[in-house]
C-alpha positions in Angstrom: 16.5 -40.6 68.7 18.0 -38.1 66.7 14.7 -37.1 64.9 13.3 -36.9 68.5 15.8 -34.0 69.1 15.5 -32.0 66.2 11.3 -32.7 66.6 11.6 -31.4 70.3 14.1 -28.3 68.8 11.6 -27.5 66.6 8.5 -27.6 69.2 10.7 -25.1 71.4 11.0 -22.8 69.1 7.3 -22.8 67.9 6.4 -22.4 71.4 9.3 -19.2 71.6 7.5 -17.4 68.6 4.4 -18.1 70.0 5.3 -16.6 73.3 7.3 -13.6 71.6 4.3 -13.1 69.3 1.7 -13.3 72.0 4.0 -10.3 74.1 4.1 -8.2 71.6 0.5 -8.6 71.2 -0.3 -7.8 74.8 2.8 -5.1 74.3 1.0 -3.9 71.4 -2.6 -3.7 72.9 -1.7 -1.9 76.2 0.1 0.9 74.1 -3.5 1.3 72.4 -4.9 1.6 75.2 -2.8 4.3 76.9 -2.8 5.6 73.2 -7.7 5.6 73.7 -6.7 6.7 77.5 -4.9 9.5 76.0 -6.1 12.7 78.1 -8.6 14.8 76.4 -8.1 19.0 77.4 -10.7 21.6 76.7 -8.0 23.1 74.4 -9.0 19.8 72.0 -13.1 20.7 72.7 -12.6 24.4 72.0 -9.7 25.4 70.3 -9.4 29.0 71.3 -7.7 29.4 74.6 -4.9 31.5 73.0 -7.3 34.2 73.7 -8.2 33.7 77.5 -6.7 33.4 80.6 -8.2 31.1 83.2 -9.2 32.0 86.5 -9.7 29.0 89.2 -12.1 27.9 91.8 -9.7 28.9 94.7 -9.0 32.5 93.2 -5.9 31.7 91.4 -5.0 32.5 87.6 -3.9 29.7 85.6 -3.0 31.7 82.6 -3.9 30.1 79.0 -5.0 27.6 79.7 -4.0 25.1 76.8 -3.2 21.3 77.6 -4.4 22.3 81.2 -6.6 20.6 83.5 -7.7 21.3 86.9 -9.3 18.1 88.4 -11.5 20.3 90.6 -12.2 23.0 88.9 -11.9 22.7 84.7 -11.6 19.6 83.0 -13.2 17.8 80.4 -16.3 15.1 80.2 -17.7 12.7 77.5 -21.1 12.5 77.2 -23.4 11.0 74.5 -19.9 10.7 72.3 -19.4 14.2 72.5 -16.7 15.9 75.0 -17.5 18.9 76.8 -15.6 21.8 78.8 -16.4 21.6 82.7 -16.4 24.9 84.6 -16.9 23.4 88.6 -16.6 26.1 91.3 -18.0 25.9 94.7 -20.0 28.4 96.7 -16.9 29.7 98.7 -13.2 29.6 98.6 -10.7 32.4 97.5 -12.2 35.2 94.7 -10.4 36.8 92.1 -10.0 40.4 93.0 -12.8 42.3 95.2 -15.8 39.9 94.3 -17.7 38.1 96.8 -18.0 35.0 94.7 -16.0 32.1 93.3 -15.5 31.3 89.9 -14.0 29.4 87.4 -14.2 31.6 84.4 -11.5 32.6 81.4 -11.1 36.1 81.0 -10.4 38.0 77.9 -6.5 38.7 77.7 -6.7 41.8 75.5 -9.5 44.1 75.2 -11.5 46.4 73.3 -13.3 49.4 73.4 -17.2 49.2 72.4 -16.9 51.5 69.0 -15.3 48.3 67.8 -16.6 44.9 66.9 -16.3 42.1 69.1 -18.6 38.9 69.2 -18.9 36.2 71.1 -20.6 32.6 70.6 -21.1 29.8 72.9 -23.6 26.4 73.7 -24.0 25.5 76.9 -25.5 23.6 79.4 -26.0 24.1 83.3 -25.9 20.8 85.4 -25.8 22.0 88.3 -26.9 25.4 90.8 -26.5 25.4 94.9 -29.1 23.6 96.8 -29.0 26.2 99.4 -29.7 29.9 99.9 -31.6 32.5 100.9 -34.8 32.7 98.1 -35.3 36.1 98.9 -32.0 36.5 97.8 -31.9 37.7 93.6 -28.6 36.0 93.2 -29.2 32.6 95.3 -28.9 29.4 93.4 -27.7 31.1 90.0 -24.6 31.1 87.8 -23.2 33.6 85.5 -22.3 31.9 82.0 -20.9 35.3 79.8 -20.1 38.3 80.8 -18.8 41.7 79.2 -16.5 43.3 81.7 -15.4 47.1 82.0 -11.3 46.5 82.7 -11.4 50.8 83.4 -12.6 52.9 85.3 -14.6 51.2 87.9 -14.3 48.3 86.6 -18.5 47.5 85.9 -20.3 45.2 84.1 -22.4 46.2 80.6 -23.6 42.4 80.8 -23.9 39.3 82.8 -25.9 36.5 81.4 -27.4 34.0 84.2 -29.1 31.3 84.5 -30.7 30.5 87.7 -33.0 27.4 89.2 -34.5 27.5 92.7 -34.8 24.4 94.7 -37.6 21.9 93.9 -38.4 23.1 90.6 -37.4 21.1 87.5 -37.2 24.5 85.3 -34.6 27.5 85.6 -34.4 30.8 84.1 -32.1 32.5 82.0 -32.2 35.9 81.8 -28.7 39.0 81.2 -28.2 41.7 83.6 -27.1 45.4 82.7 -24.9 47.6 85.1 -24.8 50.7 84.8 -21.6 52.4 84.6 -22.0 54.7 87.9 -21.4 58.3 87.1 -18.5 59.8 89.4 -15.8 58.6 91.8 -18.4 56.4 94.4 -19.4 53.1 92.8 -21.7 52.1 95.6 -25.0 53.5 94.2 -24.4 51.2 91.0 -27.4 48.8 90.7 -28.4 46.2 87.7 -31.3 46.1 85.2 -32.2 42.6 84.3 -34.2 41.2 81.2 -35.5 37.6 81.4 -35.2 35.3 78.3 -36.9 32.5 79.0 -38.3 32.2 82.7 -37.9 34.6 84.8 -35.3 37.9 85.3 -33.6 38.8 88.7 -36.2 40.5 90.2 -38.4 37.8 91.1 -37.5 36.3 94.5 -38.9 33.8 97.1 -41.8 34.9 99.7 -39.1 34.0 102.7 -36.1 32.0 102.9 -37.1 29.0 101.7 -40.5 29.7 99.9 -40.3 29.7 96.5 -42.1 31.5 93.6 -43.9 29.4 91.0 -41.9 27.4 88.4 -41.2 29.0 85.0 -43.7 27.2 82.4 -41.1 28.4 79.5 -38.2 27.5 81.2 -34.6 25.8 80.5 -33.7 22.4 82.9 -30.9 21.5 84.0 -28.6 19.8 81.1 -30.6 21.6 78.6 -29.0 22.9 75.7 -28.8 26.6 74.9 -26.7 29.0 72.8 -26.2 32.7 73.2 -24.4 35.3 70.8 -22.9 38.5 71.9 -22.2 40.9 68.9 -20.6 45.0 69.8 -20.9 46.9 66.4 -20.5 50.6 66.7 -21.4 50.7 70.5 -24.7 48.4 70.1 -24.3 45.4 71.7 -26.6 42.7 70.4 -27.5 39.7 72.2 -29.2 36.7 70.7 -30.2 33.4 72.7 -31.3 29.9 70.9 -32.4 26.5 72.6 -34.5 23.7 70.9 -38.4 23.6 71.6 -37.8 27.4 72.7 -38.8 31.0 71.3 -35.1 32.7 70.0 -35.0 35.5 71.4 -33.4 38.8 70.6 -32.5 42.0 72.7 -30.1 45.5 71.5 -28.5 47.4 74.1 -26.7 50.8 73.3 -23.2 50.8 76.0 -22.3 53.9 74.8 -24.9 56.6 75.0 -27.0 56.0 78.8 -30.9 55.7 79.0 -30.2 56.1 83.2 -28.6 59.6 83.1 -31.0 61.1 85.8 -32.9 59.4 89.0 -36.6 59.9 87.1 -34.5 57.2 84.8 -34.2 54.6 87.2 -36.4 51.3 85.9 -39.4 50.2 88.5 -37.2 47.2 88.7 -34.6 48.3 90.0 -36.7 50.7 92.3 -37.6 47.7 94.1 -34.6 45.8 94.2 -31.6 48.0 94.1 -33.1 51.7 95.3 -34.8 50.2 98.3 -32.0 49.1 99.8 -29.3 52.5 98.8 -28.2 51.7 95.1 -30.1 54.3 93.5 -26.8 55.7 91.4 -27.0 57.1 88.0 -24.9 56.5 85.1 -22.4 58.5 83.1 -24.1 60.1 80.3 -21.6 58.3 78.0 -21.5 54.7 79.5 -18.8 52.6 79.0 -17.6 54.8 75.5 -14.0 54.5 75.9 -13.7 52.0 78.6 -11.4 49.0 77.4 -14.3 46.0 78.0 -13.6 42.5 77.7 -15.4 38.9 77.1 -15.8 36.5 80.3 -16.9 33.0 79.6 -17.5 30.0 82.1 -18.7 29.8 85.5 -19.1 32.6 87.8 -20.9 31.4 90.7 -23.3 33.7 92.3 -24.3 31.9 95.5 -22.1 32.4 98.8 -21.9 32.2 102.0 -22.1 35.9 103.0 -25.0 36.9 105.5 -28.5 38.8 103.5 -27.8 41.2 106.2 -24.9 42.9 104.0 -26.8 42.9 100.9 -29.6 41.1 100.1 -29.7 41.2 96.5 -26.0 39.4 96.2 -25.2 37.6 99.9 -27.1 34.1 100.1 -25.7 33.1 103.2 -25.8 29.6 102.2 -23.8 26.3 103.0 -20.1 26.5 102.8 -18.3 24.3 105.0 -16.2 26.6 106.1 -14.7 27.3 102.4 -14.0 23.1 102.1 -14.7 22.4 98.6 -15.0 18.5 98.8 -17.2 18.9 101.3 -19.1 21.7 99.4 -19.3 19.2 96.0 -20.5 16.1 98.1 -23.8 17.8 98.8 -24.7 20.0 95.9 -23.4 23.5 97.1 -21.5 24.6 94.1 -22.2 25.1 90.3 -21.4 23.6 87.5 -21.7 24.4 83.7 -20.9 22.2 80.4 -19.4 23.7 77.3 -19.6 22.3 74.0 -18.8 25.1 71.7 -17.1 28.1 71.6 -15.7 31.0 69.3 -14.3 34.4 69.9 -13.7 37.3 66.9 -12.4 40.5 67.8 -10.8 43.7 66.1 -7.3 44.2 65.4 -7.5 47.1 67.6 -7.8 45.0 70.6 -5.0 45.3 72.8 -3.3 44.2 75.9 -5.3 43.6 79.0 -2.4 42.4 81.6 -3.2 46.0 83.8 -6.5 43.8 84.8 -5.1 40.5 85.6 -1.9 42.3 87.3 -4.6 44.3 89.7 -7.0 41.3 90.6 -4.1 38.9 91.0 -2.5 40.9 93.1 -5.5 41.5 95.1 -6.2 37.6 94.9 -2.8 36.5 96.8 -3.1 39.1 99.4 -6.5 38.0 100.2 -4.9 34.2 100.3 -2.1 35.6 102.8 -4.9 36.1 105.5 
């Protein structure tokens, strides 16, 4: 009997250290798991938001944007075992400032001036542009990826690098855009010169509104691959644009001496496109010399929901829901662009650029007031 007791004793506490054993197992296995659920930011992707501030999708600024996520408009995504930056942003909600489009974009928070150097790298990939829009439209169903912005003066653009797919076809275009940096106090005449890189440039446009031109035969797809690099070195800005199974392809551009000093100067392309409908400005004979310019780098969506009748080179008039942006992502009308890499080197010259985000902030929560 007595055996019996110290047998059953024993069973009991085998079966205890079992039990205790098996919880801490289970303990043990769910704290890996929140340890692999652990959330990834793009500030573990691309280590260099000290640099940036982030605007949003609804006009805000997020500031830097380290160990920050946005679940509609910047987060991260693992594909193929690699993680990517996602810049979403819808065809309409709030804008930063006086543009007409949405964006969800960092911006440089200190700038430079051109004599100095500044570079910029970045691979990409677009997955997707808005399904609707005007084709007649140059801006319709396209996305700005880089930029070089002007924080001075009138606050214009020495680059914008798109890339651009119409409806249908399986091929888009990527192609950069110079403004010119309108001479005198009226900024209304400015007007862009674009350059294709592979597919088309801005010019080429749809017969009506939705008739298309021909697909690109040397274009980029959607989630295809490419790389730009933006180098400034003594006011010569250099851009150079890499994709597998694709021609690299280099351009220079001088931003601080103009080519567009006089109206003879004006480019047949932009006699067609910008000059036809009142944009026929010319630029100051020193460009953006001086000018404190900065990098932009993300999503700057170029389709909205703004009637061709005020300007048909930049309104789209397409589908909006009335700014709702779940609705807007249900059915395709936003865009969104994948990040994989990323680096930034400026001078030590560079210096604050707060006037900017101070302006366009402000201009931001007056326009959210309404």
């Amino acid at each position: 009997m007595k055996n019996n007791k110290i047998t059953s004793v024993a069973a009991c506490l085998i079966l205890g250290v079992f039990l205790t054993l098996n919880s801490c197992s289970k303990t043990a296995k769910k704290e890996e798991k929140k340890e692999t659920e652990k959330t990834v930011y793009a500030s573990d992707v691309i280590p260099f938001f000290d640099h940036w501030k982030l605007i949003l999708g609804d006009g805000s600024n997020a500031g830097v944007a380290n160990n920050f996520e946005h679940k509609d408009f910047f987060f991260t995504a693992n594909e193929g075992n690699e993680n990517w930056v996602v810049f979403k942003t819808p065809n309409a909600g709030h804008t930063h400032g006086t543009s007409n489009n949405t964006r969800t974009e960092l911006a440089q928070s200190k700038k430079w001036t051109p004599k100095t150097d500044a570079n910029l790298k970045a691979t990409l990939k677009v997955k997707n542009v808005s399904v609707t829009g005007d084709a007649r439209v140059a801006a319709s169903y396209s996305v700005v990826v880089g930029q070089i912005h002007s924080a001075d003066g009138l606050e214009n653009e020495p680059l914008k690098i798109f890339y651009k797919k119409f409806p249908g076809h399986t091929k888009g275009s990527v192609f950069w855009d110079y403004e010119i940096n309108t001479a005198g106090d009226d900024n209304a005449g400015r007007w862009d010169f674009s350059t294709a890189v592979w597919g088309y440039d801005l010019s080429v446009v749809g017969s009506d509104v939705s008739t298309y031109p021909e697909e690109p035969k040397d274009g980029i797809a959607l989630d295809e691959e490419f790389s730009y690099e933006i180098d400034i070195k003594d006011g010569i800005m250099t851009l150079t644009f890499t994709s597998e199974g694709h021609e690299t392809k280099t351009f220079t551009k001088n931003i601080i001496v103009s080519e567009y000093t006089t109206k003879a100067d004006i480019p047949e392309q932009t006699q067609k496109l910008f000059v036809s409908i009142g944009q026929d400005g010319v630029e100051r004979p020193e460009a953006y010399t001086g000018e404190g310019c900065f990098f932009k780098l993300g999503n700057y969506n170029q389709t909205n929901g703004k009637s061709p009748e005020i300007n048909k080179n930049w309104c789209s008039g397409a589908e909006t829901h009335g700014g709702d942006i779940q609705k807007q992502y249900a059915d395709g009308n936003y865009t969104e662009v994948w990040f994989k890499t990323a680096n930034i080197t400026i001078s030590d010259d560079a210096y604050s650029n707060d006037g900017y985000f101070a302006k366009n902030d402000f201009l931001y929560k007056k326009q959210a007031k309404q």
